[in-house]
Phi, psi and omega in degrees: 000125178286148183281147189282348189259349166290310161323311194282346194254344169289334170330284183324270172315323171261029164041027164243031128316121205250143195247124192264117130249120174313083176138121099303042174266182162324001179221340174286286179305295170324298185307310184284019174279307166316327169244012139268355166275305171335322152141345206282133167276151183252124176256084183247164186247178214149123172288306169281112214297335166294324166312278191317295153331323171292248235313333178272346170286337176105348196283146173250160193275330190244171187291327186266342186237108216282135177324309157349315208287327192266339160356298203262316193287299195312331196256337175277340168105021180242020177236114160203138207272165176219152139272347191280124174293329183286004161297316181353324185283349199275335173292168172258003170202110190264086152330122195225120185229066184236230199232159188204051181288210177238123179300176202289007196231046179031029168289188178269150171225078178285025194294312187266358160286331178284326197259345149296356157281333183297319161324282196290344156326300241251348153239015154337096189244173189302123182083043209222134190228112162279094175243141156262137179261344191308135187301169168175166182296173190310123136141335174310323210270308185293318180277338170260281190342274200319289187326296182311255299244333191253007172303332190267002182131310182298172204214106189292137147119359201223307186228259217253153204248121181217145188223188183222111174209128183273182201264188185216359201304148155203088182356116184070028169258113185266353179292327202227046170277218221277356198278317181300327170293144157289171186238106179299078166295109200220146186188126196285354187199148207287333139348277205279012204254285199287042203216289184304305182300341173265008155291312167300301190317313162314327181234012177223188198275327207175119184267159139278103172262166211208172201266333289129135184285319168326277146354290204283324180307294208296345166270338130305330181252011160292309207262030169246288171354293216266332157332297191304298175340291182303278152335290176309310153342294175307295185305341153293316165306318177274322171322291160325291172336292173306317161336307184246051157055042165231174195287058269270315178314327171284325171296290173316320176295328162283287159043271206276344159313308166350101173275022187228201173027345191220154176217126193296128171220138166241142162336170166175185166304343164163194150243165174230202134123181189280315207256289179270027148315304205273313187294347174280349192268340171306324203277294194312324161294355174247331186276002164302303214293306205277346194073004165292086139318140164234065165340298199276333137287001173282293197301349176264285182328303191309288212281016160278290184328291153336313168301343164304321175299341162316289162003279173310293179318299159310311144020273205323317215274320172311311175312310187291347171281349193260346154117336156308104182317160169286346199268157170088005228235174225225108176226137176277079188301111185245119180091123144219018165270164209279319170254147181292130164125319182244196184241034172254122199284340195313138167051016193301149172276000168271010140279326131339287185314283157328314161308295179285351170300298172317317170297020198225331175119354188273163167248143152289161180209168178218184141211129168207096187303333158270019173226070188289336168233143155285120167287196195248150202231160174299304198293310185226078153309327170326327207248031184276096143118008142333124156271117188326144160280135164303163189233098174221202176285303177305291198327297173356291161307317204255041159240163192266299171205157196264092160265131162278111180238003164218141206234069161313137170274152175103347161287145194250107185271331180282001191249333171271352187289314194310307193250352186242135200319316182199139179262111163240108179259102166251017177214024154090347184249045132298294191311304158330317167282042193007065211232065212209170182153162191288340181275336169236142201233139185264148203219000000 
């Protein structure tokens, strides 16, 4: 009698295993290109019925990933987005790439990992290999999942296979995408463990396996953590730094000359993006469960989390030095996306920014040449259907001030040094265009 995980790696290896993903964001649609180049047919799911429609249409959803690109799959028949859940059975491997934010009280909020095992619950079948990629804490896949998928009877590690490979994506990177990364492989058991690699193994440079699904969580959140980390460092740094009138951008750049010991991290307006806002705060909420503080991650979330109110504050105190109140006063939120490059708003810190600006009596405005409408965000739904300002002379002109809170490349940064009255610089790249003067202050 063949065994269902034998059946299933045979699948794997002659690449006619068909891979179900759960999620067509940022980390689903890259994963599901990788596996059609790999040779694999794709099945993908999305809630958003509109997401979908674009995507069988051929169309792309993001700045980075060219409409083109799902072209050959779409015309060879080995690509297709569904909203319908009840497909759920046809894949032979399923991938669940969906959001994992943080509720209003920095809890973990597992509402869509949870209501998609459940998705998945409800058509399960014998041989069916389940990885979740979504970041999330030590303990989610064996302790949330695993109940739900066995809730109907099947028996993971037996009749269905379940694993952990956190995503690695990183947006507007043309260096590493996702077929380049290695892939962090983790299972409670040596099935699904060797199951997932030979899945992975097929569509990146190289897997990493690991002991565990717990393990593989934790090393996502090992390597956004020491981000955060660093990051809050900087940004603490340029506070001090400014205290006593030195450049904290100057200080780093010399630095980062060391060819040993130190690794260049900058400073900025707060963080943003699906992962490191947030993760540091998943770990600390499971290390309670231990009686374990996590002092020194807390506390890096804590001074990141802070900075837009630096932001502001500097805003305010420039506008006021220039003889204008701050209240009443006009400002060009320039970058609303969370990074230079893409257009993704999630958790960005210029939508903070834009709050606290307004709650001080001033009014916002943006340019962001990728965010021509604001969608609508968990956080600041308020700011939905917002519109990019052209970035000319008149606009210019016709502000009190230029806060930079993102530094797309392809901005003609001398046409705002030129017309706009006062530059509130939060990533520096004025000084970078060589670009400097008493009208712009770095923040």
């Amino acid at each position: 009698m063949t065994l269902p995980s034998e059946t299933l790696g045979q699948r794997l290896s002659e690449r006619r295993a068909l891979i179900g993903i759960v999620g067509l964001g940022y980390v689903g649609l890259p994963l599901a290109l990788a596996a059609l180049r790999a040779g694999f047919p794709v099945l993908g799911f999305d809630i958003d019925p509109g997401r979908v429609a674009a995507l069988n249409r051929g169309e792309g959803a993001f700045h980075h990933i060219p409409g083109e690109a799902l072209g050959p799959a779409l015309a060879a028949g080995t690509f297709q987005a569904t909203g319908d859940m009840a497909r759920l059975s046809e894949p032979d491997a399923v991938l669940i790439c969906v959001p994992t934010p943080l509720t209003r009280h920095r809890e973990p909020d597992l509402s869509y990992v949870e209501a998609t095992a459940r998705a998945i619950a409800a058509r399960l079948r014998p041989g069916q290999l389940v990885v979740l990629e979504s970041t999330t804490y030590p303990g989610t896949t064996a302790e949330v999942m695993r109940p739900i998928l066995e809730a109907g009877g099947l028996r993971s590690g037996h009749d269905f296979f379940l694993a952990y490979s956190p995503e690695r994506e990183d947006p507007g990177n043309d260096l590493f995408d996702t077929a380049r990364i290695p892939k962090v492989v983790g299972a409670d058991d040596a099935a699904a463990r060797t199951l997932a690699e030979a899945l992975y193994g097929a569509l990146v440079v190289r897997t990493v396996p690991v002991s565990s699904a717990a393990a593989a969580e934790a090393v996502k959140l090992t390597e956004n953590i020491f981000r955060s980390v660093n990051i809050a460092l900087v940004n603490e740094l340029k506070l001090v730094y400014d205290a006593m009138g030195i450049d904290v951008w100057e200080v780093i750049q010399a630095a980062a000359t060391k060819p040993f010991g130190f690794m260049p991290f900058q400073p900025g307006p707060g963080l943003g993006g699906h992962c490191i806002p947030i993760d540091p705060f998943y770990l600390a909420w499971k290390a309670r469960e231990f009686d374990v503080p996590a002092r020194f991650v807390e506390l890096a979330g804590e001074v990141n989390t802070r900075m837009p109110y630096h932001v502001v504050e500097r805003l305010a105190a420039a506008v006021d030095r220039t003889g204008r109140t701050f209240s009443g006063a006009r400002v060009l939120v320039m970058g609303l996306a969370y990074k230079r490059n893409v257009e993704d708003t999630r958790e960005s810190p210029a939508l903070k920014l834009i709050r606290l600006i307004e709650a001080r009596g001033a009014t916002a405005l943006y340019h962001d040449p990728l965010v021509p409408v604001l969608p609508a965000t968990r956080e600041h739904p308020e700011l939905a259907g917002r519109r990019s300002e052209p970035l000319d002379p008149e606009t210019l002109r016709a502000v009190d001030a230029v806060l930079i809170a993102t530094d797309h490349d392809g901005v003609d940064y001398g046409l705002v040094a030129r017309n706009a009255r006062l530059v509130v610089d939060t990533r520096n790249v004025m000084a970078r265009h060589g670009l400097t003067g008493a009208t712009i202050v770095k923040a």
